[in-house]
N, C-alpha and C positions, 0 to 999 in steps of 0.2 A: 655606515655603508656596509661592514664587513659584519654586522650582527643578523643573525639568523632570526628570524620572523618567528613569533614565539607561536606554537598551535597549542587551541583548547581539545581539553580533554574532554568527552563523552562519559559519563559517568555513571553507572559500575558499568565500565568494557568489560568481556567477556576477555576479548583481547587487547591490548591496547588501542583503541579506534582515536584517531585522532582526526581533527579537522582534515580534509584535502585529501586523508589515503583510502584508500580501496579495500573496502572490509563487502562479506559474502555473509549470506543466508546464516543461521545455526543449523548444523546435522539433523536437529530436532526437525527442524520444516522439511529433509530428504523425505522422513520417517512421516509425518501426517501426510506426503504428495501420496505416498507410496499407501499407508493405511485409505486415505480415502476412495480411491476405486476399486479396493478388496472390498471396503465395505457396500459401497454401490453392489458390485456383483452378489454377493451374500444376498442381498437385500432383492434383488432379482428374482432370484432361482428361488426365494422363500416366497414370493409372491407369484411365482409360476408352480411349485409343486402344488400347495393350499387351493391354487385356485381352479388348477385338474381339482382335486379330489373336492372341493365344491361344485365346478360342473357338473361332475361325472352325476353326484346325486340331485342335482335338479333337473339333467338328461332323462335318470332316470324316475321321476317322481311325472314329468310332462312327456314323457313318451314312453310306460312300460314296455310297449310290443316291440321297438326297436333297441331298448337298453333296458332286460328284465332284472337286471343285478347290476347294482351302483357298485357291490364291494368283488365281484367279478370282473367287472371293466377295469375298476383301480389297478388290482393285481395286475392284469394283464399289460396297463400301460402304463405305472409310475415308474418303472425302472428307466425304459425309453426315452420317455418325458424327462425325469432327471438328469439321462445321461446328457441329452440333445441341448439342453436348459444347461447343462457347467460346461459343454463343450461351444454353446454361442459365446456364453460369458469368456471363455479363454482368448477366442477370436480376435476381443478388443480388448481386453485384460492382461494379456499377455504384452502388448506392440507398447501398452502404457507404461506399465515397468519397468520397460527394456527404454525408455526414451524418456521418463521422469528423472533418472538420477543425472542424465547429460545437460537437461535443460538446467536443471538446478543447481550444476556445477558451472554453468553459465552466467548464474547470475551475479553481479556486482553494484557494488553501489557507494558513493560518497558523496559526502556532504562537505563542501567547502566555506567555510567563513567567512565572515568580512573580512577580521582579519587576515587573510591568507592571501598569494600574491596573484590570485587572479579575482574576478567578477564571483563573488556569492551565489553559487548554485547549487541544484542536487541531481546528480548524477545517477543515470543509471542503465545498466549496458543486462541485453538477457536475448536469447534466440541462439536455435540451434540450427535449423534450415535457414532464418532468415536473422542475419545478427542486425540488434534494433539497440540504437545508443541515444540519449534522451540529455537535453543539458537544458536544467526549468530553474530560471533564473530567478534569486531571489525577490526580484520588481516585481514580477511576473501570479507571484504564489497570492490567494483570494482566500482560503482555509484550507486550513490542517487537520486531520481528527486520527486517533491511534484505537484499532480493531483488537481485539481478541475472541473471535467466535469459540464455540464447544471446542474443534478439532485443537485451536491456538492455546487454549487454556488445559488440554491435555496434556499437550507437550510444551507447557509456559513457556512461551514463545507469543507475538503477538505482530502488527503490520502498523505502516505509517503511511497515511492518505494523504497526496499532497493535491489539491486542486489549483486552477489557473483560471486568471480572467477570461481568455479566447478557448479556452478549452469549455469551459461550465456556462457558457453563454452560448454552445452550439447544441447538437443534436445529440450527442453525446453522451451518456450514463456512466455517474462514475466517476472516480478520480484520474485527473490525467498520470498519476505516476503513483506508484504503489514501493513501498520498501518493505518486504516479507519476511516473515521466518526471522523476527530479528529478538533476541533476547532481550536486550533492554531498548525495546521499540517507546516506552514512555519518556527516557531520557533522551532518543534521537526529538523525539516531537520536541519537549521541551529544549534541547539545544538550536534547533529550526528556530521557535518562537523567540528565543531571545537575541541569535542573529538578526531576526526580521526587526526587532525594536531599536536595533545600533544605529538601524537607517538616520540618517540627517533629514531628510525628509518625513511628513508625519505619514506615520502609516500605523490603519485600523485594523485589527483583527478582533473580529464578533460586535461590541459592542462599547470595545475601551475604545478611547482617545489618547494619544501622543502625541503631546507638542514636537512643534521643531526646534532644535538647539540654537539657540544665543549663539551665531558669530560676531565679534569684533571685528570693526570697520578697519581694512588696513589704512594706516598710514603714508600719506602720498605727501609731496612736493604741493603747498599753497593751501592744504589743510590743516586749521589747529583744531583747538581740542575746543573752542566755544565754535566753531562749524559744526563737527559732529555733533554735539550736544545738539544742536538747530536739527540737525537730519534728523535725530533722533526723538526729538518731541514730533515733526513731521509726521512720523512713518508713528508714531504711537495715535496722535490725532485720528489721523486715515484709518487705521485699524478698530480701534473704537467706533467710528460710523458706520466702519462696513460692519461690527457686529449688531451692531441696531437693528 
């Protein structure tokens, strides 16, 4: 009664992560939220400056009389262009920066076990305007798969896709729950997976099969042990025909 519920460990935590407690993002995923819409904008203004200075010379190759010098008209309007071109980028470049490191300090996440004293879930809480809490039960989970894109494997960091029955059976793209920015994102997946096989009921992921575990008949008042054995050739019989 008085023994404490033993929790598994996640293995290599970065911090100690254990079943049931609330572990967040790695820093590394502030850092790629943050590099990626700098690079977006870079990636802009190089696609707006190149492609004035390609206009400008097919302006003027199809219409000399109104544009008699391509490197004329440059001069006069890439600085303009450029400036107008980092100053849209700021616009929306700016309001992202300033509201990425809030969100991302939002986000949390845990993974509760079977062994642990509530119902097998994964948890997950994230929103700044709108705070959205997510509790996707282990019954519930249909496949697993663990991402590492370019930006994740720069800062070795990597995400865990959880899908659901009623989620990937609607209109819907994607995984219903996402666990990001997580360092040992291979070890969460793999502790997922082997929660999911403790089940007593058989449950498939991808392609294996898992039996259901052997319970023992309890013991009742007017049952001996040549009854069971009767039940028990029964319930074998029946099962052999329904595999046929």
């Amino acid at each position: 009664m008085g023994n404490a519920i033993e929790e598994k460990v996640i293995k290599p935590p970065v911090k100690r992560v254990t079943s049931g407690k609330i572990f967040k993002p790695s820093k590394a995923f502030l850092h790629k939220r943050l590099l990626q819409p700098t690079v977006a904008a870079v990636i802009i203004w190089l696609l707006i400056v190149p492609g004035f200075i390609g206009m400008s010379y097919v302006a003027a190759s199809a219409e000399p009389e109104n544009f008699p010098s391509a490197i004329q008209h440059i001069n006069a309007w890439i600085i303009p262009v450029s400036f107008w071109s980092i100053v849209v980028n700021l616009i929306w470049l700016i309001p992202v920066l300033i509201y990425t490191p809030v969100y991302v300090k939002s986000i949390e996440f845990s993974v509760k076990a079977e062994t642990g004293e509530t119902m097998p879930e994964v948890y997950v809480k994230k929103g700044v305007i709108t705070d959205t809490r997510k509790h996707v039960p282990f019954r519930t989970i249909t496949n697993i798969s663990s991402r590492a894109g370019p930006f994740d494997r720069l800062f070795n960091i990597g995400s865990v896709h959880i899908e659901t029955a009623g989620y990937s059976g609607s209109q819907q793209k994607g995984p219903e729950v996402k666990l990001e920015g997580i360092v040992f994102y291979e070890e969460v997946r793999d502790f997922i997976l082997n929660e999911l096989r403790r089940f007593k009921a058989p449950y498939v992921t991808g392609t294996e099969v898992i039996y259901p575990n052997e319970e023992p008949v309890p013991r009742m008042e007017g049952l001996d042990d040549e009854i069971l054995v009767t039940l028990r050739e029964i319930r074998d019989i029946l099962r052999s025909r329904k595999n046929r």
